[in-house]
MIVEXVEX-304039 format. One record per residue: residue number from 1; residue in three letters; x, y, z of N, C-alpha, C in turn. Coordinates in steps of 0.2 Angstrom, whole numbers, plus 5000, padded with zeros to 4 digits. Example, Ala and Ser with C-alpha at 12.3 -4.5 7.8 and 13.67 -1.06 7.14 Angstrom:
<sites>
SITE  num  residu   n_u   n_v   n_w  ca_u  ca_v  ca_w   c_u   c_v   c_w
SITE    1     ala  5066  4972  5039  5062  4978  5039  5066  4984  5039
SITE    2     ser  5064  4989  5035  5068  4995  5036  5064  5000  5039
</sites>
This chain:
<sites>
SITE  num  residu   n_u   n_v   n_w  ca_u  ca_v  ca_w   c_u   c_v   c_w
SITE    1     unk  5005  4959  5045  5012  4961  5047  5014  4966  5042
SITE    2     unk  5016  4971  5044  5018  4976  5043  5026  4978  5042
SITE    3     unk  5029  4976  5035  5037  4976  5035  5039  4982  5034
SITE    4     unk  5045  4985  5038  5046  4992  5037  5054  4992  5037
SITE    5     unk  5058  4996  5033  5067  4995  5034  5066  5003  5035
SITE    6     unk  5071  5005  5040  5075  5014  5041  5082  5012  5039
SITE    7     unk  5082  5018  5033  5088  5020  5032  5093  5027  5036
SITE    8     unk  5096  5027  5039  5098  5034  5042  5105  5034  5045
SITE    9     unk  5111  5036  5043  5118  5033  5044  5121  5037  5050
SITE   10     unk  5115  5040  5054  5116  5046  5061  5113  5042  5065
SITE   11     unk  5117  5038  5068  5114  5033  5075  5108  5036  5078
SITE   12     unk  5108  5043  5083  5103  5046  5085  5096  5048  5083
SITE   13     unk  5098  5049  5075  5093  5051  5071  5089  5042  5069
SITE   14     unk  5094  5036  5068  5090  5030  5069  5086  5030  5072
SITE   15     unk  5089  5029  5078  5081  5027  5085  5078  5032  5086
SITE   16     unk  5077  5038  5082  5073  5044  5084  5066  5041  5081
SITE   17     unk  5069  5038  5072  5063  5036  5067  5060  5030  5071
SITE   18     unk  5065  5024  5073  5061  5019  5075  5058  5018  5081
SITE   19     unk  5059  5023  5085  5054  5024  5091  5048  5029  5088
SITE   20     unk  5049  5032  5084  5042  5036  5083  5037  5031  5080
SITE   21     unk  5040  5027  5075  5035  5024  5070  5034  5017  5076
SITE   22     unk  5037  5015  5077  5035  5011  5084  5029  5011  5087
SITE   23     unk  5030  5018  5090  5026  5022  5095  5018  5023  5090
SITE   24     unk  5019  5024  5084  5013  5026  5080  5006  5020  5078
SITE   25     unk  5011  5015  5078  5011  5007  5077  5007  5004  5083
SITE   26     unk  5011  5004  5088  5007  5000  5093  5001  5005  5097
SITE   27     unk  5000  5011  5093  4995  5014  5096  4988  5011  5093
SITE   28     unk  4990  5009  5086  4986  5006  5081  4986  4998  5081
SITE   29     unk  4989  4997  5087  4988  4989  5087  4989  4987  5081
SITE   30     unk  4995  4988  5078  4997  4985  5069  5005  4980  5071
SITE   31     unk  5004  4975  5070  5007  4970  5070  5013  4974  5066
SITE   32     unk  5020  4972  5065  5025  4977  5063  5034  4973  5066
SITE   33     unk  5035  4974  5061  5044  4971  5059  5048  4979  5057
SITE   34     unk  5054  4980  5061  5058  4984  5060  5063  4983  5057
SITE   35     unk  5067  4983  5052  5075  4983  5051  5078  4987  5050
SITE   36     unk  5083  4990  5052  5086  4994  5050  5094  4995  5048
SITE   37     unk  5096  5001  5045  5103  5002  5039  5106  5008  5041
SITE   38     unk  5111  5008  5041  5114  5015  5044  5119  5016  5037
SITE   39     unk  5118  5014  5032  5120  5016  5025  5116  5014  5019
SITE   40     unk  5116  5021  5014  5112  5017  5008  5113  5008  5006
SITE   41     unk  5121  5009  5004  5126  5004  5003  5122  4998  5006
SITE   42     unk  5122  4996  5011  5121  4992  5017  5110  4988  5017
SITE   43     unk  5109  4994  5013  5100  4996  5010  5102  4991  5005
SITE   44     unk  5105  4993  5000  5102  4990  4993  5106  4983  4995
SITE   45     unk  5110  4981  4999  5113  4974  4999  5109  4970  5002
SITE   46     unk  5103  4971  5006  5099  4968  5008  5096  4961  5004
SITE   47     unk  5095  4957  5008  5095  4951  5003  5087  4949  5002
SITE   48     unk  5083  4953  5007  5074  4951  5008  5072  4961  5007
SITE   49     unk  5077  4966  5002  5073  4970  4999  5066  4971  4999
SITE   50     unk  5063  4966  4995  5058  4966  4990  5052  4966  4996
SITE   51     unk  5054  4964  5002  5049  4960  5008  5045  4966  5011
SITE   52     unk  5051  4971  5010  5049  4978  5016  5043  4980  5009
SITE   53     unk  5034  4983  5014  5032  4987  5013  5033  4994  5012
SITE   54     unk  5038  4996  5016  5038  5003  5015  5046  5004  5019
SITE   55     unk  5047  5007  5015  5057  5010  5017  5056  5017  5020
SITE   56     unk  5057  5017  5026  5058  5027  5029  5069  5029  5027
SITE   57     unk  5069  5033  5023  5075  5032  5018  5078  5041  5022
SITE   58     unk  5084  5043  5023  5087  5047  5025  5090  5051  5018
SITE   59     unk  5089  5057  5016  5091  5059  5009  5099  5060  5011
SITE   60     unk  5100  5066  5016  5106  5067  5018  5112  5063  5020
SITE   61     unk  5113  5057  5017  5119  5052  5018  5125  5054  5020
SITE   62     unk  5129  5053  5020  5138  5053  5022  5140  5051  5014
SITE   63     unk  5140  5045  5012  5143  5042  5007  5140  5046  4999
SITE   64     unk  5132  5045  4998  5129  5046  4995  5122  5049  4997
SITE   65     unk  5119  5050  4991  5113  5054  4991  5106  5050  4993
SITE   66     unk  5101  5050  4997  5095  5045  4998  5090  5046  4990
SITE   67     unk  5093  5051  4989  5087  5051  4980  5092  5045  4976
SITE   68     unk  5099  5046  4976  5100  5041  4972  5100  5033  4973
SITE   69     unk  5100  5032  4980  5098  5027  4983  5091  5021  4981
SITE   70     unk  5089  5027  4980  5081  5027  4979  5080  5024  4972
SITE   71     unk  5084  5028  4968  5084  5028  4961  5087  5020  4960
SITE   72     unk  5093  5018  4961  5093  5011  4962  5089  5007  4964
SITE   73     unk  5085  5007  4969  5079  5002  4973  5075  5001  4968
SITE   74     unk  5073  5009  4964  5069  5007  4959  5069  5003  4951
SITE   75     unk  5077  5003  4951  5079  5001  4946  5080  4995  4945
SITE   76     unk  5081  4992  4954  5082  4984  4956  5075  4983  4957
SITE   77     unk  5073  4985  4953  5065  4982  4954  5059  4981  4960
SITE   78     unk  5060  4987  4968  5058  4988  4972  5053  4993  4969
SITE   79     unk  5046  4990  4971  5040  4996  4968  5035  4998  4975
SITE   80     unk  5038  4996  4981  5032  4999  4986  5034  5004  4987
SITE   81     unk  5034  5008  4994  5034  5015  4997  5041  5019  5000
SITE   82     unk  5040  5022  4997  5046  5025  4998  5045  5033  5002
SITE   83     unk  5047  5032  5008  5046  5038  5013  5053  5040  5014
SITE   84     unk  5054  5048  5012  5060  5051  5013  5059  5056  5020
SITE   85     unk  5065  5055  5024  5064  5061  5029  5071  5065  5026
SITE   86     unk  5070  5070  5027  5076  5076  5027  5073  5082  5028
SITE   87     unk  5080  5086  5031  5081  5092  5035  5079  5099  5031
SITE   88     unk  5078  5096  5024  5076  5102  5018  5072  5102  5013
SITE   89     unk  5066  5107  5010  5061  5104  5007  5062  5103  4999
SITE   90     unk  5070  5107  4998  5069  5107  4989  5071  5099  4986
SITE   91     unk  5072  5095  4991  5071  5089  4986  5064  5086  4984
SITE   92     unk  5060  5088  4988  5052  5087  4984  5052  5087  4977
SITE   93     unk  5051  5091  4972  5052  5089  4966  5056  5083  4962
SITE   94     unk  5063  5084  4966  5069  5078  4963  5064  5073  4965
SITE   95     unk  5063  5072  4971  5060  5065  4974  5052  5062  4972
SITE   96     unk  5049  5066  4968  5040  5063  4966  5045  5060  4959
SITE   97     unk  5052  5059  4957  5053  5057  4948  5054  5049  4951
SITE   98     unk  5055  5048  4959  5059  5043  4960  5050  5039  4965
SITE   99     unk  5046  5040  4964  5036  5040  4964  5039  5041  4973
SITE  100     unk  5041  5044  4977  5042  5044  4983  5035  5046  4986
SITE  101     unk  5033  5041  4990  5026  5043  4992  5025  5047  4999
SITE  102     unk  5028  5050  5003  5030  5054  5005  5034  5059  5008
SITE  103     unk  5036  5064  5007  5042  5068  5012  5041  5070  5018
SITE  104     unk  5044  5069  5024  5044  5070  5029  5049  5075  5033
SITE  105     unk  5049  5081  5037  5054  5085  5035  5058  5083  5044
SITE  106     unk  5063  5082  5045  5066  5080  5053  5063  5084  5056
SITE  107     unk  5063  5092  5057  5059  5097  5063  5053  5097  5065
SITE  108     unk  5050  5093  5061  5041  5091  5062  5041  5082  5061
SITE  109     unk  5045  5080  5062  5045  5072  5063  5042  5067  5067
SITE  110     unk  5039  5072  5074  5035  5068  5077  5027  5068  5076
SITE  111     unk  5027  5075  5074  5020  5077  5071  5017  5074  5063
SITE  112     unk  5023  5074  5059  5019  5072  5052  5020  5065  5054
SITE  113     unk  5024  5062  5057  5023  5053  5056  5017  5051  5059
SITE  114     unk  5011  5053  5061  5005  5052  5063  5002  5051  5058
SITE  115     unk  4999  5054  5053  4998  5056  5048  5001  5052  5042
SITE  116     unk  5008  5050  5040  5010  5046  5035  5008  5040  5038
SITE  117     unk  5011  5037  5045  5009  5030  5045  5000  5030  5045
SITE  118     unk  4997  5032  5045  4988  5031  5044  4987  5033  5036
SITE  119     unk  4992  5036  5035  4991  5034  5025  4994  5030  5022
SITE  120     unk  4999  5025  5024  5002  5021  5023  5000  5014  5024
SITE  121     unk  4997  5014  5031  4992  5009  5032  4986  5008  5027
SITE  122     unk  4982  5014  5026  4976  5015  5021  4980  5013  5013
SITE  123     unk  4985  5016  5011  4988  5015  5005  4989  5006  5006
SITE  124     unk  4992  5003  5011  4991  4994  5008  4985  4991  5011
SITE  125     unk  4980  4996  5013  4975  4992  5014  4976  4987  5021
SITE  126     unk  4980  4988  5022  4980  4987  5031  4975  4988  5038
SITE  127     unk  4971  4992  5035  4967  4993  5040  4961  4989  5042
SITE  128     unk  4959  4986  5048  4956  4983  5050  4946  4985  5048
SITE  129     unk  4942  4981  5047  4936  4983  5045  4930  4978  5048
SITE  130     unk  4924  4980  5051  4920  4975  5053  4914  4976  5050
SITE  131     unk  4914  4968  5044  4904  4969  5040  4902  4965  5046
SITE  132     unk  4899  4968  5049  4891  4962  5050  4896  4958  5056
SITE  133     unk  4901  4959  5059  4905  4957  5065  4909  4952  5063
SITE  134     unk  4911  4952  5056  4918  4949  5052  4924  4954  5051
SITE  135     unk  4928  4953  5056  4932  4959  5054  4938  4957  5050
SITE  136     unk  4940  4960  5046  4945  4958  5039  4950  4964  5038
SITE  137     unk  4956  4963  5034  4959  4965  5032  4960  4969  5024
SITE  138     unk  4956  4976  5023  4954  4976  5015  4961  4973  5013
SITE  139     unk  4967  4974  5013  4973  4971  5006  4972  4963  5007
SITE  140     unk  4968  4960  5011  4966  4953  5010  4960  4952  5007
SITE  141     unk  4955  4958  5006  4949  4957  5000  4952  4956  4993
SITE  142     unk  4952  4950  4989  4951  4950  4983  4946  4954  4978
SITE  143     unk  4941  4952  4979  4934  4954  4976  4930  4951  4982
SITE  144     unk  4923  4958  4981  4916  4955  4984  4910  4957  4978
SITE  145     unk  4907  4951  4980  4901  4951  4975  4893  4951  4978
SITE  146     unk  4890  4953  4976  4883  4952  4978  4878  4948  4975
SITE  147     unk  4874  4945  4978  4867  4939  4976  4863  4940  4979
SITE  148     unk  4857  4944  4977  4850  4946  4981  4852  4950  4987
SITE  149     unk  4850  4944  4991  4851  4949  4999  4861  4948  5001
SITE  150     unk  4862  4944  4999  4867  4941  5002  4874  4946  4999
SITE  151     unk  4880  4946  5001  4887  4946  5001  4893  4941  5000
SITE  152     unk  4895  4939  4996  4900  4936  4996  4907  4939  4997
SITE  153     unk  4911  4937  5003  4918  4942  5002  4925  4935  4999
SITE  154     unk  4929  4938  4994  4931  4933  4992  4940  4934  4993
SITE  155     unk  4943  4930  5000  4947  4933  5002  4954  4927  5000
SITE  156     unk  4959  4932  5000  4965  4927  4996  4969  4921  4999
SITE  157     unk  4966  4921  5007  4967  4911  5007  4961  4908  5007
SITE  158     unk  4959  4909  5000  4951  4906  4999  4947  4906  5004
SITE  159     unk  4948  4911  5009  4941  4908  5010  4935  4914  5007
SITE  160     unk  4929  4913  5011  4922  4913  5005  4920  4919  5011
SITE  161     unk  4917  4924  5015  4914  4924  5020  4905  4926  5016
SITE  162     unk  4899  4926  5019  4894  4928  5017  4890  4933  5021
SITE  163     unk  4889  4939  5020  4884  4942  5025  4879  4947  5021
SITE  164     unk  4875  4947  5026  4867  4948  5023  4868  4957  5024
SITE  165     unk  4870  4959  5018  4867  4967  5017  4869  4967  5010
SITE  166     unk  4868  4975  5007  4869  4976  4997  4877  4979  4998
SITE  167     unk  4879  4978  4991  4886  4980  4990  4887  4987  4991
SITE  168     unk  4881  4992  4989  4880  4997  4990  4883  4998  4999
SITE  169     unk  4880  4994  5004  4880  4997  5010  4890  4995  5011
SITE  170     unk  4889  4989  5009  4897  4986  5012  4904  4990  5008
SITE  171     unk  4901  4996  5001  4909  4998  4999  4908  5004  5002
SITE  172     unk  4902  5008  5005  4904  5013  5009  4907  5013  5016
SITE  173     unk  4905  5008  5021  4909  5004  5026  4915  5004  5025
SITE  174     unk  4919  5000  5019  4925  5001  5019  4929  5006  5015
SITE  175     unk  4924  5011  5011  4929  5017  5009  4936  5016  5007
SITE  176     unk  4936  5013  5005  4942  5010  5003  4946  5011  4995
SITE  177     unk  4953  5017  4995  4954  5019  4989  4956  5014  4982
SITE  178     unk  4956  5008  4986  4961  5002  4983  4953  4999  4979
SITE  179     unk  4949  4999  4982  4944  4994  4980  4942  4997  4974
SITE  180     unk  4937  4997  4970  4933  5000  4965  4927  4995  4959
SITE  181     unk  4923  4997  4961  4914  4995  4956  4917  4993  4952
SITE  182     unk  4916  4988  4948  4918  4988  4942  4911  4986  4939
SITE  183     unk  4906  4984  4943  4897  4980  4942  4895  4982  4946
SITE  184     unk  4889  4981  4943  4883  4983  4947  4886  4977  4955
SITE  185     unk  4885  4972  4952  4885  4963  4958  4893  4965  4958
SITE  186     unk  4900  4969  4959  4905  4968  4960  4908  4974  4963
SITE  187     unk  4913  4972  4968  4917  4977  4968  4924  4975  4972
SITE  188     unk  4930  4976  4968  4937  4974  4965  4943  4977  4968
SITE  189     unk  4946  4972  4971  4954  4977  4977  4958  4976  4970
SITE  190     unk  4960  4981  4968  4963  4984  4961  4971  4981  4963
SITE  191     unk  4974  4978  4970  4980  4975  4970  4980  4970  4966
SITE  192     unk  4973  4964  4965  4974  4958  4965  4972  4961  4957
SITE  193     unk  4970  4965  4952  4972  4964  4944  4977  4963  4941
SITE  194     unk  4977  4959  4937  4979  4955  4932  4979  4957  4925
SITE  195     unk  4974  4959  4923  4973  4961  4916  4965  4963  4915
SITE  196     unk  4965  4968  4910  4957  4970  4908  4957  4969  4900
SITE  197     unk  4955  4963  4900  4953  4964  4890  4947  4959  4890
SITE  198     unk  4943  4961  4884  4936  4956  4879  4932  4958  4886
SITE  199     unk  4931  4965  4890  4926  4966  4894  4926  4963  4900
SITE  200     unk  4933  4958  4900  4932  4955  4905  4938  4958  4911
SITE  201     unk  4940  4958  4919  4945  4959  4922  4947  4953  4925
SITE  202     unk  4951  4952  4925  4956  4946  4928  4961  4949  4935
SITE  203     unk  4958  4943  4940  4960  4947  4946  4965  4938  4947
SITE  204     unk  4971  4942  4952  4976  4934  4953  4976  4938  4959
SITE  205     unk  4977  4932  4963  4982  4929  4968  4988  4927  4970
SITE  206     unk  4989  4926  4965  4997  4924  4962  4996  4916  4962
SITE  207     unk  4990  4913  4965  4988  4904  4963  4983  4905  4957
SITE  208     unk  4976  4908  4958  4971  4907  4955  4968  4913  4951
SITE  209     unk  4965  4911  4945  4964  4919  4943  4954  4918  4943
SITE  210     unk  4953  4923  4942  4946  4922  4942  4945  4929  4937
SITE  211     unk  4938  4929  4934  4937  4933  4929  4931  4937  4931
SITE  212     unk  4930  4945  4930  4923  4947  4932  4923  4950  4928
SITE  213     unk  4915  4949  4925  4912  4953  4918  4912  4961  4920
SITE  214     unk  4915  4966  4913  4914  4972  4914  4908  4973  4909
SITE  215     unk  4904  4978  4911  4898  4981  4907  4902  4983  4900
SITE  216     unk  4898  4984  4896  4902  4986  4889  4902  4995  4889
SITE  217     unk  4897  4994  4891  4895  5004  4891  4900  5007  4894
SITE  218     unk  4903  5000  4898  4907  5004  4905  4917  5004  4904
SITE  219     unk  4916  4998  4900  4922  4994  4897  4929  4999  4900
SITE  220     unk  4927  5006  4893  4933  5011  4893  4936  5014  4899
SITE  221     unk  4932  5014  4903  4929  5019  4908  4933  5017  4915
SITE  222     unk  4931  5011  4916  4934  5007  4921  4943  5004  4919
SITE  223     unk  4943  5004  4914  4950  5003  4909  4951  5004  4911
SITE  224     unk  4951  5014  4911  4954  5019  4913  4957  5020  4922
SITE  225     unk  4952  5018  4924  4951  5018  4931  4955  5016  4935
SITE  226     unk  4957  5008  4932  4964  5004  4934  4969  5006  4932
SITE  227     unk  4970  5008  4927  4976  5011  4926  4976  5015  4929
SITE  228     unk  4973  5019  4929  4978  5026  4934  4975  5026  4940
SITE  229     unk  4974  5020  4944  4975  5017  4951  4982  5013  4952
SITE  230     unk  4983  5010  4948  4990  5005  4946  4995  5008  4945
SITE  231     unk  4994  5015  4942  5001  5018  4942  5002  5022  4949
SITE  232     unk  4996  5024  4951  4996  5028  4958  5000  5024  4963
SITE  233     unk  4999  5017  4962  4999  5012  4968  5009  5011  4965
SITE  234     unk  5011  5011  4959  5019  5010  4960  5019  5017  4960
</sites>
């Protein structure tokens, strides 16, 4: 399920956004929750914030400005996506300080929302994939591992799934920016870390942590990897 809040204090210009992104959505068969706000004000009062995946935020306000809006959500502790629409591009700049993951401009609003929801869906790993006729959801892969012939997928309501191909064949399948090699037998949905330290990676689920060995040669490397995937990701 795919939570999404519009902020936009121009009645018309509302259901302009939530029929589009609707429309985008159920072309992609993506399960999806709307709420909407017709004031920043009205935005940060919200009492399930934190719930929404992705905010589509109107900068040109009545009351205030959608950058400063923004700047509070991140201050109140809101780290997911933040999609601005407006009628002008020089906020670009102001808006990458506040990590807005994309600008959308209103006179092409039907055309770019095509393209932000299918990057926003790949950015939480929303997107639907089939190994071997298991179809799963990568932001529900914790880690997969491999053992000879075999595949372990290790997904976060524990279950275990098993299928017969090499990790080689299953990380190109899922192409997926969120995942990442960290071993030769591993490969790692960078949501679920926890920590990298003593060569090891600590992946959680918010119940259980589990540990996967890093190569030493590889140690720094990988360190590096998740951080600047981690910070991509807020």
């Amino acid at each position: 399920m795919l939570k999404i809040a519009v902020c936009d204090d121009e009645h018309i210009s509302l259901d302009k956004i939530v029929d589009l992104v609707q429309g985008e959505l159920r072309k992609l068969k993506m399960k999806h929750e709307i709420s909407t706000y017709n004031s920043g004000e009205n935005l940060l009062d919200a009492s399930n914030i934190n719930s929404f995946d992705v905010i589509f935020l109107d900068i040109e306000l009545k009351t205030t400005n959608g950058i400063n809006i923004a700047k509070r959500l991140r201050d109140n502790g809101y780290d997911k996506l933040i999609v601005f629409i407006t009628s002008f591009v020089d906020y670009s700049v102001v808006g990458y300080k506040v990590n807005a993951f994309r600008f959308i401009l209103k006179d092409t609003l039907k055309q770019e929302l095509t393209e932000c929801i299918q990057n926003i869906i790949a950015k939480l790993g929303l997107k639907k994939v089939n190994l071997n006729d298991l179809e799963v959801n990568i932001k529900d892969i914790i880690y997969i591992e491999s053992n000879k012939h075999q595949v372990m997928i290790h997904l976060k309501n524990t279950d275990v799934y098993s299928v017969y191909d090499t990790l080689d064949n299953i990380e190109k399948k899922l192409n997926s920016k969120n995942l990442l090699r960290v071993h030769q037998s591993y490969l790692v949905n960078i949501l679920y870390v926890e920590n990298v330290k003593c060569y090891t990676l600590v992946l959680s689920d918010g119940n259980d942590s589990i540990e996967i060995p890093i190569p030493k040669v590889r140690y720094s490397e990988i360190k590096k990897k998740i951080s600047i995937k981690k910070t991509l990701w807020r």
